[in-house]
TORKETI-55627 format. One record per residue (C-alpha): x negated, y, z negated; residue number from 1; residue in one letter. Coordinates in nm, 4 decimals, m for minus. Each point is the difference from the previous one (the first is absolute). Layout:
! residues N
<c1=X, c2=Y, c3=Z, resi=NUM, resn=A> $
...
END
This chain:
! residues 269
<c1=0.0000, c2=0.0000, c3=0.0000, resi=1, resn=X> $
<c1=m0.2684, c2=0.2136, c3=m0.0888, resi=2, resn=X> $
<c1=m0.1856, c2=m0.0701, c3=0.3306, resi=3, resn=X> $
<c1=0.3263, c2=0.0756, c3=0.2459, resi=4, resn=X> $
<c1=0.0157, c2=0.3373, c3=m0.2421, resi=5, resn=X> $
<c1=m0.3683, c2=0.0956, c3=0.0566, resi=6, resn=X> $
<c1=0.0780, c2=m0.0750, c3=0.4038, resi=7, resn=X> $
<c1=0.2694, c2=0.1796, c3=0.0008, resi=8, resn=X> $
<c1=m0.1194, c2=0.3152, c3=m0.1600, resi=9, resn=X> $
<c1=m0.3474, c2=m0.0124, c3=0.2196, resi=10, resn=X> $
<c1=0.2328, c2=m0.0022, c3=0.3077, resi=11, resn=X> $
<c1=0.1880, c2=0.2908, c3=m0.1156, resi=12, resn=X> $
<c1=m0.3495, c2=0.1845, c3=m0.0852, resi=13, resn=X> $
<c1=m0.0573, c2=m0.0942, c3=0.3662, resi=14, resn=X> $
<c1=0.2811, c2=0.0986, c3=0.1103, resi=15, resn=X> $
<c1=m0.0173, c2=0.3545, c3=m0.1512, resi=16, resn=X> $
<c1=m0.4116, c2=0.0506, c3=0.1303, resi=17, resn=X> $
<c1=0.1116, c2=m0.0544, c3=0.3440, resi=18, resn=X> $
<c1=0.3295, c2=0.2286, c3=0.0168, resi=19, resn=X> $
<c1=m0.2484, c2=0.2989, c3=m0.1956, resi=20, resn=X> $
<c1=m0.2556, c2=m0.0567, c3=0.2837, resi=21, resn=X> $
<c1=0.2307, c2=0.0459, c3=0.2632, resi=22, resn=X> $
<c1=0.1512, c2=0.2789, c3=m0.1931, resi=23, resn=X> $
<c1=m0.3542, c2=0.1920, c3=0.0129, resi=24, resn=X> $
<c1=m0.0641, c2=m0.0875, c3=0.3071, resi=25, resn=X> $
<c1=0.3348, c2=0.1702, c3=0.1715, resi=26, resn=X> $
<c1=m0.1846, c2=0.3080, c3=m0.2670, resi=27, resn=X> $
<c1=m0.3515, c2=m0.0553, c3=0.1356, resi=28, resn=X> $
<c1=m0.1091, c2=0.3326, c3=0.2202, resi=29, resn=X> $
<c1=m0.2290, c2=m0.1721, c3=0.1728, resi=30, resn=X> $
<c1=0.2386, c2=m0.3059, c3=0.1299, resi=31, resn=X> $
<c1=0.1163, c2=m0.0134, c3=0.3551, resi=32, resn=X> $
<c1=0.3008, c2=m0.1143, c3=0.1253, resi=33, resn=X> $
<c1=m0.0042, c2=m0.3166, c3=0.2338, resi=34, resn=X> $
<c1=0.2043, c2=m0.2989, c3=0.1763, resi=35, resn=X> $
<c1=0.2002, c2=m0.1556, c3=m0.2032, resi=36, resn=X> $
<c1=0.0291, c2=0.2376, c3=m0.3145, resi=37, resn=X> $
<c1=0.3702, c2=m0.0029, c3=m0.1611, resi=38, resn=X> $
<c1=0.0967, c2=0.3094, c3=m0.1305, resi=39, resn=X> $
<c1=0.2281, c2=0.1808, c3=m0.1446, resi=40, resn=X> $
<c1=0.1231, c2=0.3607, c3=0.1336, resi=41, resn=X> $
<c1=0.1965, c2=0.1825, c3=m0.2911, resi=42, resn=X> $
<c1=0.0607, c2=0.4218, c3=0.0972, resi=43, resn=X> $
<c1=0.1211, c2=0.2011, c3=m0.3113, resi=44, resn=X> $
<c1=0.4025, c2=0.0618, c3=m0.0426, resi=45, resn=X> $
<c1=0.0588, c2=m0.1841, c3=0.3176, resi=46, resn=X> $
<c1=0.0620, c2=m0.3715, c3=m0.0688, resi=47, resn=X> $
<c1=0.1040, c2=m0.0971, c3=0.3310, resi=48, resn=X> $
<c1=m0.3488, c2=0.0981, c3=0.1513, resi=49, resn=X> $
<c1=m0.1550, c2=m0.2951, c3=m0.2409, resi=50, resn=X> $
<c1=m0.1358, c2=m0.2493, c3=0.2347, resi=51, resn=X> $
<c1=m0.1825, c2=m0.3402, c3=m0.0637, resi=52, resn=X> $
<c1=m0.2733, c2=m0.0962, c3=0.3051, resi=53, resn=X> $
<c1=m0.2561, c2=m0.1925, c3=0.1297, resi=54, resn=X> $
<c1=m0.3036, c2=0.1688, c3=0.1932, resi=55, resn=X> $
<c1=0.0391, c2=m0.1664, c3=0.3506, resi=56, resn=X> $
<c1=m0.3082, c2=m0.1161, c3=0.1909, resi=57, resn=X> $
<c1=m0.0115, c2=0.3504, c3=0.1802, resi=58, resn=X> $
<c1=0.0117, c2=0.1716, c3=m0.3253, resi=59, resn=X> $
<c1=0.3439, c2=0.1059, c3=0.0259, resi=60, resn=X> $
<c1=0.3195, c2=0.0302, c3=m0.2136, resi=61, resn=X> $
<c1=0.3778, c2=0.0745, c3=0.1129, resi=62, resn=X> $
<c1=0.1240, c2=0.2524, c3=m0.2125, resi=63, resn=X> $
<c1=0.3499, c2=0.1166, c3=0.0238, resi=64, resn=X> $
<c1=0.0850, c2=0.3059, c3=0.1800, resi=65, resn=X> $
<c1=m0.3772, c2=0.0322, c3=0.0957, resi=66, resn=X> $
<c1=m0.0731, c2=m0.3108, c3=0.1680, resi=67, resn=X> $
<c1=m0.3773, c2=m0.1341, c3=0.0176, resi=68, resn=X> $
<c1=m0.2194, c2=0.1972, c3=m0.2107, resi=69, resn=X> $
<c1=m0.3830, c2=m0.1357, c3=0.0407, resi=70, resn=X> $
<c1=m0.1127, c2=m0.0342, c3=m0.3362, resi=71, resn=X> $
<c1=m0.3028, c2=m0.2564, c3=0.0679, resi=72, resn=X> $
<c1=m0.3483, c2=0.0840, c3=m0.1520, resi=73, resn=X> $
<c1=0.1554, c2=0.3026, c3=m0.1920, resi=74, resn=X> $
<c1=m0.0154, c2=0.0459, c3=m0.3788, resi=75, resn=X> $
<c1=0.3124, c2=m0.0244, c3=m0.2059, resi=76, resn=X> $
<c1=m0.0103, c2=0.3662, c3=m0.0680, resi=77, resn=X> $
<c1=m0.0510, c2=0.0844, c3=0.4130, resi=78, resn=X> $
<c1=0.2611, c2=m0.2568, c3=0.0884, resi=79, resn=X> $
<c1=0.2598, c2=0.1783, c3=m0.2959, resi=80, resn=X> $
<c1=m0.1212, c2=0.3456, c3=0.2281, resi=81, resn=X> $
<c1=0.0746, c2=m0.1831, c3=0.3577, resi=82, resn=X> $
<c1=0.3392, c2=m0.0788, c3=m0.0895, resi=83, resn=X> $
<c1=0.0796, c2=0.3145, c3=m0.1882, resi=84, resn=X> $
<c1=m0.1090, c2=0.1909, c3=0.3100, resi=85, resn=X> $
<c1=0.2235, c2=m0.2248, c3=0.2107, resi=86, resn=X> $
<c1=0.3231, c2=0.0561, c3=m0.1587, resi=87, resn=X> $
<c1=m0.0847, c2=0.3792, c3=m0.0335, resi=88, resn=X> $
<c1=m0.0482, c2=m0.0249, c3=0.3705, resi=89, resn=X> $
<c1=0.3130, c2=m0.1743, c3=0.0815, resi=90, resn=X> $
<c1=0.1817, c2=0.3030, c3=m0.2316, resi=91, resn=X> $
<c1=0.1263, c2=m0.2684, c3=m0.1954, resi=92, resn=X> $
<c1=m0.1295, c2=0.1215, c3=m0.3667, resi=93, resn=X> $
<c1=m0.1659, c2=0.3403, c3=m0.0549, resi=94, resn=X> $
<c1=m0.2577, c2=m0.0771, c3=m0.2463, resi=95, resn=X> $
<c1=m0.0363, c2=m0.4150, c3=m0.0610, resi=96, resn=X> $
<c1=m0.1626, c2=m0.0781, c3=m0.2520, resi=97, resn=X> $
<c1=m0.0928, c2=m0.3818, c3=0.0748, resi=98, resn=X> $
<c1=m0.1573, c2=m0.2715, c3=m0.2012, resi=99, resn=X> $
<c1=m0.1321, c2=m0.3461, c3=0.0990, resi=100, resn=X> $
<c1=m0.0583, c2=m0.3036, c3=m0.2043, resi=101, resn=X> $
<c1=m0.2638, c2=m0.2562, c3=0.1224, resi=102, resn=X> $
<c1=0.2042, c2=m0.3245, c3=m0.0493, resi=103, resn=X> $
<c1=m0.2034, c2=m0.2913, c3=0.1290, resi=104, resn=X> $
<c1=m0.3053, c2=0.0347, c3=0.1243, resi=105, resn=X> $
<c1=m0.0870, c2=m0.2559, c3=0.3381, resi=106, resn=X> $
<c1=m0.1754, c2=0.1992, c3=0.2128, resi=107, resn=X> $
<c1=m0.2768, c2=0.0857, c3=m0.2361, resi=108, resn=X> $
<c1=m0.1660, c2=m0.2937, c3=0.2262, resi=109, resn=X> $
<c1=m0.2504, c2=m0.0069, c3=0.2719, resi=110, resn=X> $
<c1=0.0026, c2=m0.2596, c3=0.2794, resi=111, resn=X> $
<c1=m0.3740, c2=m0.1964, c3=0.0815, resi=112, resn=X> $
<c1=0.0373, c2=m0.1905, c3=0.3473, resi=113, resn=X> $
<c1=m0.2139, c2=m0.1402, c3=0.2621, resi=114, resn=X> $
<c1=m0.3150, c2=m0.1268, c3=m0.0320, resi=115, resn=X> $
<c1=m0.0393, c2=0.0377, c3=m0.3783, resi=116, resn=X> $
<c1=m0.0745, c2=m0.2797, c3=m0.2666, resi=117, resn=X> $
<c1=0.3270, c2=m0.0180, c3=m0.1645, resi=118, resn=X> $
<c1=0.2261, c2=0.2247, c3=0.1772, resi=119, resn=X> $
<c1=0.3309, c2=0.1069, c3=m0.1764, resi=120, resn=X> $
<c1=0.1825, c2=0.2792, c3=m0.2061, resi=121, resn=X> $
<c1=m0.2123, c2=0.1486, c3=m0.2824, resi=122, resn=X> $
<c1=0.1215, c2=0.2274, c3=m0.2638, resi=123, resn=X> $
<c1=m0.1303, c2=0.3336, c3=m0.0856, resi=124, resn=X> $
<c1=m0.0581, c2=m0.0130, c3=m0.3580, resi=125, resn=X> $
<c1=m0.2259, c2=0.3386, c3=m0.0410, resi=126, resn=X> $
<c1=0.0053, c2=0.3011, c3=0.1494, resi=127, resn=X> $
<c1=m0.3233, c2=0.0961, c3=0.3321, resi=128, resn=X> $
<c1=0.0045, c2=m0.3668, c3=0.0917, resi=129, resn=X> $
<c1=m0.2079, c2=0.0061, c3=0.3489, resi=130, resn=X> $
<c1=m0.0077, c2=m0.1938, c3=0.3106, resi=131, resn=X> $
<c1=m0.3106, c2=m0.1127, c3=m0.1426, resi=132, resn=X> $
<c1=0.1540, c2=m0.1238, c3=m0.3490, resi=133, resn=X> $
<c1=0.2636, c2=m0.1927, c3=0.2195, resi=134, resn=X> $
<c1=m0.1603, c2=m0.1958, c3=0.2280, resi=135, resn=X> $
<c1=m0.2157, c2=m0.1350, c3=m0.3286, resi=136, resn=X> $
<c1=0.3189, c2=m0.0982, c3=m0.1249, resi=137, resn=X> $
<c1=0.0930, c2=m0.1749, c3=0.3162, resi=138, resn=X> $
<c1=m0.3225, c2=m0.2094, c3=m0.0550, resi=139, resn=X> $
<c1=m0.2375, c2=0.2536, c3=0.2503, resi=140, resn=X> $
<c1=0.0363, c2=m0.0340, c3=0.4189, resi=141, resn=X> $
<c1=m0.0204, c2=m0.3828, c3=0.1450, resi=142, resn=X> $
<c1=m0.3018, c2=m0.0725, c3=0.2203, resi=143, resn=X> $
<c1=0.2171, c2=0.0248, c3=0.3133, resi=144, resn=X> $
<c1=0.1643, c2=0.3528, c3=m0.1229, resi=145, resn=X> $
<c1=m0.1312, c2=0.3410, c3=0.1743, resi=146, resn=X> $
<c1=m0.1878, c2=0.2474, c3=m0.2183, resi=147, resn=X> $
<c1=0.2917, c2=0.2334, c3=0.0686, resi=148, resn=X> $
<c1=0.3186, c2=0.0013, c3=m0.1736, resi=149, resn=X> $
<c1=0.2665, c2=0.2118, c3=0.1096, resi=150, resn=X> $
<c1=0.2394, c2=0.1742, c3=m0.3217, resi=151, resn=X> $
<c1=0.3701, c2=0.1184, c3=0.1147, resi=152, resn=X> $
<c1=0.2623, c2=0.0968, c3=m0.2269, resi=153, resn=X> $
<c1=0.1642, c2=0.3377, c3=m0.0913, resi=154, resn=X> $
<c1=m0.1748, c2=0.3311, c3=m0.0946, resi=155, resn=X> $
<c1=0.2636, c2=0.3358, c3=m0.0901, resi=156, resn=X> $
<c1=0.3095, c2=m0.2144, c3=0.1377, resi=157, resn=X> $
<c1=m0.2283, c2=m0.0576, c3=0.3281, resi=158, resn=X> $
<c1=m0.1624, c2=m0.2828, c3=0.1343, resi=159, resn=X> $
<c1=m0.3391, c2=m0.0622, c3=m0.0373, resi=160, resn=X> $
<c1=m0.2717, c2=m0.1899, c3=0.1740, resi=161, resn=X> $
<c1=m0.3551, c2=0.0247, c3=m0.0548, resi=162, resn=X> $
<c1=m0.2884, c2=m0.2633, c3=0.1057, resi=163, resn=X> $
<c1=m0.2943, c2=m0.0352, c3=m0.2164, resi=164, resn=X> $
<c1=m0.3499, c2=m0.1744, c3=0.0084, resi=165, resn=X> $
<c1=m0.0124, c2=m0.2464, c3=m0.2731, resi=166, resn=X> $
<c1=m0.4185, c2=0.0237, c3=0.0485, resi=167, resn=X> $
<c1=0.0241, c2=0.3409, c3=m0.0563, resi=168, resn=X> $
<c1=0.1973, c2=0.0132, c3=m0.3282, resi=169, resn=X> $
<c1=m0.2077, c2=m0.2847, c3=m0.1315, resi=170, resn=X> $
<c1=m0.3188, c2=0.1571, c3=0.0723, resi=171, resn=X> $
<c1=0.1066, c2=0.2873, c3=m0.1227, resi=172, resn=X> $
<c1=m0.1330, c2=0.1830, c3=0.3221, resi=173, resn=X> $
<c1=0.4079, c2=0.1499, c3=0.0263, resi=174, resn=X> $
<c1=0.1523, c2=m0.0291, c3=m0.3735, resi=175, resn=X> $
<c1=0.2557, c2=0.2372, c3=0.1650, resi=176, resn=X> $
<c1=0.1375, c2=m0.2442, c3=0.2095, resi=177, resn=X> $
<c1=0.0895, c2=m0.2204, c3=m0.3045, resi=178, resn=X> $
<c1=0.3167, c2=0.1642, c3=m0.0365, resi=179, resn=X> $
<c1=0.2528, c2=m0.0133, c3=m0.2886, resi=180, resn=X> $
<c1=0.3058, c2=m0.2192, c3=0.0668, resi=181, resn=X> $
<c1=0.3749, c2=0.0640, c3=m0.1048, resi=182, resn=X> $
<c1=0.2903, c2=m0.2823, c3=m0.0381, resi=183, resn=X> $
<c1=0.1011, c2=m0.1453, c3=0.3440, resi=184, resn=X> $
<c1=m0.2889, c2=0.0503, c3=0.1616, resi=185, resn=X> $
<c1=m0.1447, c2=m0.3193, c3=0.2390, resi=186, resn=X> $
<c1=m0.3897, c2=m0.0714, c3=0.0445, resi=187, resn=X> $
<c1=m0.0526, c2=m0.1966, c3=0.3522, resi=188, resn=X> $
<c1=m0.3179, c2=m0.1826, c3=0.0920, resi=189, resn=X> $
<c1=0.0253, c2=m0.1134, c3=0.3376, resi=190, resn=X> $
<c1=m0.2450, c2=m0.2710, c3=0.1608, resi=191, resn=X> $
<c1=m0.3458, c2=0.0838, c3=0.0527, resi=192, resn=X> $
<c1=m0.0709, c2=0.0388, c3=0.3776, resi=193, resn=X> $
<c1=m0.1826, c2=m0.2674, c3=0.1392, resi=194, resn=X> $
<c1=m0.2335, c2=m0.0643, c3=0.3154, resi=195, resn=X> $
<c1=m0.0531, c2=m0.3405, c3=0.1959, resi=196, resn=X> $
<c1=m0.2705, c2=m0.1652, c3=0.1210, resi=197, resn=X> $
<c1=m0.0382, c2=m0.2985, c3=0.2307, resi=198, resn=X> $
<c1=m0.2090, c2=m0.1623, c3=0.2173, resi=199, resn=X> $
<c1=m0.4027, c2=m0.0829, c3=m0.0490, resi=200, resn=X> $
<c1=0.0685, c2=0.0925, c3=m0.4082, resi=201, resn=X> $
<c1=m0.0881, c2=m0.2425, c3=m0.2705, resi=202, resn=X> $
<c1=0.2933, c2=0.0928, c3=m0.1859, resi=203, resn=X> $
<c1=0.3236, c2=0.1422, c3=0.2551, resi=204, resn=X> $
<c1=0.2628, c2=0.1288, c3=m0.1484, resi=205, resn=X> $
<c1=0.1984, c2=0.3109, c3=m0.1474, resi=206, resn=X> $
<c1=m0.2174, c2=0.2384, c3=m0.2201, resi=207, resn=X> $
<c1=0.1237, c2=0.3000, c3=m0.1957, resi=208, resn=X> $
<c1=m0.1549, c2=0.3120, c3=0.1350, resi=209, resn=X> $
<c1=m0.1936, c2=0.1950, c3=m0.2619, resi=210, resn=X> $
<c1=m0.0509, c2=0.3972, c3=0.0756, resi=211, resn=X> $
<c1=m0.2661, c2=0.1101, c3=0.2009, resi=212, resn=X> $
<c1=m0.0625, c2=m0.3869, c3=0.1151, resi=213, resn=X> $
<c1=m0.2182, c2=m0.0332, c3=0.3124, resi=214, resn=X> $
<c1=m0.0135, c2=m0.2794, c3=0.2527, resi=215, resn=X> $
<c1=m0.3223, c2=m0.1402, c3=m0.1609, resi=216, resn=X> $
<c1=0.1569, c2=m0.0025, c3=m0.3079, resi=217, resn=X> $
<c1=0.3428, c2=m0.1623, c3=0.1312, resi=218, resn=X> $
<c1=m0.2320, c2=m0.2953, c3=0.1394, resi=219, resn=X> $
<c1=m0.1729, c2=m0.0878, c3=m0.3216, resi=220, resn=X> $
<c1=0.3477, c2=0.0447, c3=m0.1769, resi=221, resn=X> $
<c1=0.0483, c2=m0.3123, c3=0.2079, resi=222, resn=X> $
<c1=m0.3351, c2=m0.1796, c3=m0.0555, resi=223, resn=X> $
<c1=m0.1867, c2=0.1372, c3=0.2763, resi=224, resn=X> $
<c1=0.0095, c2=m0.1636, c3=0.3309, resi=225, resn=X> $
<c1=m0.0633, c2=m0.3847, c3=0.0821, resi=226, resn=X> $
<c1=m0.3152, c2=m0.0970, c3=0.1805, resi=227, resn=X> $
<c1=0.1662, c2=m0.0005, c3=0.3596, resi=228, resn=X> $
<c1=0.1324, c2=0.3421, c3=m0.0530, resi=229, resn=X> $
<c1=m0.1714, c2=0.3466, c3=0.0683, resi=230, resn=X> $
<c1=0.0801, c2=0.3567, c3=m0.1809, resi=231, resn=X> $
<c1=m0.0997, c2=0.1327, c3=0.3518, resi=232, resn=X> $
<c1=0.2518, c2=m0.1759, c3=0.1917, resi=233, resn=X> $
<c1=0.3284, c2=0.1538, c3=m0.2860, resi=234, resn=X> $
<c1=0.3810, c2=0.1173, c3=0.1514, resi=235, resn=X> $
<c1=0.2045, c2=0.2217, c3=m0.2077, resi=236, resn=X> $
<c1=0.3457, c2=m0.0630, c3=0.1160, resi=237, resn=X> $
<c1=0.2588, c2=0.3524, c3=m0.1625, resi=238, resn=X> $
<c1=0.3223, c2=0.1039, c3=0.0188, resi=239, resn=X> $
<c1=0.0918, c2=0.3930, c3=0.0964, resi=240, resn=X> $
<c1=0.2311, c2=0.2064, c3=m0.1420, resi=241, resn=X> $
<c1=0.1994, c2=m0.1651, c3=0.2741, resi=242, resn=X> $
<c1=m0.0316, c2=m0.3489, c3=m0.0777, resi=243, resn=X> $
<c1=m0.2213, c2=m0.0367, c3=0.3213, resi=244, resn=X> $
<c1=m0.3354, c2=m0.2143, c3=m0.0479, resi=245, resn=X> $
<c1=m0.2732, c2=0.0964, c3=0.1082, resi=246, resn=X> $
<c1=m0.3531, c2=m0.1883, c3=m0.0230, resi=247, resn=X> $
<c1=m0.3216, c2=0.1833, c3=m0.0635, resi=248, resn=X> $
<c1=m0.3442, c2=m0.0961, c3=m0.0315, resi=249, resn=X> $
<c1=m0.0836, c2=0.0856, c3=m0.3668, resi=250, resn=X> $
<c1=m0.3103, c2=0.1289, c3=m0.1545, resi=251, resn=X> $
<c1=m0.1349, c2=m0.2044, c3=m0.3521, resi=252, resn=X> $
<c1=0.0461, c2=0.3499, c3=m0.1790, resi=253, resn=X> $
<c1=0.3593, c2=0.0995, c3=0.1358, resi=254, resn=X> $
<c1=0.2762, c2=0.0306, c3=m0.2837, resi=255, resn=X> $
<c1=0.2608, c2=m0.2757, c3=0.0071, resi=256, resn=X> $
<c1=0.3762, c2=0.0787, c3=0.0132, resi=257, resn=X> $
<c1=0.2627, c2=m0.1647, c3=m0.1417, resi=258, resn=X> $
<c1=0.1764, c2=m0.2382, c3=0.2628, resi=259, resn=X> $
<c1=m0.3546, c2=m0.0712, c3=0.1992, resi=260, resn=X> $
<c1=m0.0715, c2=m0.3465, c3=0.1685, resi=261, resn=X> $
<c1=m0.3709, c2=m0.0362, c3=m0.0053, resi=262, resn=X> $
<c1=m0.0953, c2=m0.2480, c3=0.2317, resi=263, resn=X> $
<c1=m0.3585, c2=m0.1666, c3=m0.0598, resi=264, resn=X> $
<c1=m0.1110, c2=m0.2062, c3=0.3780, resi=265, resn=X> $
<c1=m0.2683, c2=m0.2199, c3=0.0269, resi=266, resn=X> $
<c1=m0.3458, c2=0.0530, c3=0.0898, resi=267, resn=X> $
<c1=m0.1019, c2=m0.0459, c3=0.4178, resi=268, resn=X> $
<c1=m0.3192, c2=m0.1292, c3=m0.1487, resi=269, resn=X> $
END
């Protein structure tokens, strides 16, 4: 009996920490609004302006007599502004006076895909968490992933997109790039580009093109060439903006593009 008390009071305790944490996080200054927020709209004296919502995936809410108000990646207190100035606009109330309560917070989130190490949703449980902080959490960037990821979500009830160079931020040679994130955001690593090689190689195959790789460097990626072939006697075959291939007779210290077929013939001797 005592036991099933004890439970039953440490769920209640629970119960209480988690409705005060959503209660100061609707009060938090610094928290933005994103997908799948519920809130609730209450404007003083006027009862029947009280609306309940959930942030939809374009950072939206229906409010009545206003229609879509864009309340995505504001702060409580700029989102209370956007739809006082709305209804003032519509002449519908001279001076609103509008208050919003932070109900349940789900998009205080941010989506890791692609070639990550354990891709999935990941809370943000502090405040300045970084691109950088993120893709730690999602276990760092697979070996096939591109040192790029790409960050889209919404920024002042706008979308946003920016890329950034995960070498960069790492190094530290761009900490600016290593920018803050905000609930609903979505980090993307795509796959790394890759090169082929065929022919007279010991090892043919797709290779990952690392920056600034030459031709040279593209062979011994693939263990050099066999005994038959010649690094004199190479083709490069590329695709054009176009999709037209052309083939070129490369030099050992051109750079290799993403999408080459490096062709490695055998020796005439």
């Amino acid at each position: 009996m005592r036991n099933t008390l004890l439970k039953t009071a440490l769920s209640i305790a629970l119960a209480a920490s988690a409705s005060l944490a959503i209660g100061q996080s609707g009060g938090a200054p610094d928290y933005r609004l994103a997908a799948g927020d519920s809130i609730k709209v209450q404007v003083y004296q006027n009862p029947d302006l009280t609306l309940e919502a959930r942030v939809s995936e374009s950072g939206t809410v229906n409010y009545p007599l206003v229609g879509g108000v864009n309340l995505g990646g504001l702060s409580i207190a700029e989102a209370e502004s956007r739809i006082a100035a709305a209804l003032k606009a519509r002449q519908i109330l001279k001076d609103p006076q509008v208050n919003i309560v932070l109900q349940q917070v789900r998009g205080n989130q941010v989506s890791v895909l692609g070639q990550v190490q354990r891709p999935g949703r990941f809370p943000l449980e502090t405040m300045n968490v970084r691109v950088s902080d993120m893709l730690a959490a999602a276990g760092g960037v697979s070996a096939t992933g591109d040192d790029r990821v790409v960050v889209t979500g919404v920024r002042d009830g706008k979308p946003f997109r920016r890329e950034v160079d995960v070498n960069a931020i790492f190094s530290g040679t761009r900490p600016q790039d290593d920018i803050v994130l905000t609930g609903g955001d979505t980090l993307y690593v795509s796959k790394a580009p890759t090169y082929y090689i065929y022919g007279e190689a010991q090892r043919p195959g797709p290779y990952r093109v690392e920056r600034g790789m030459t031709v040279m460097q593209a062979i011994a990626a693939g263990g050099g060439v066999t005994p038959r072939g010649s690094e004199n006697r190479l083709r490069l075959h590329r695709a054009g903006p176009d999709g037209a291939v052309t083939q070129i007779v490369p030099r050992l210290t051109d750079v290799v593009q993403p999408g080459d077929v490096l062709y490695v013939r055998e020796s005439i001797f």
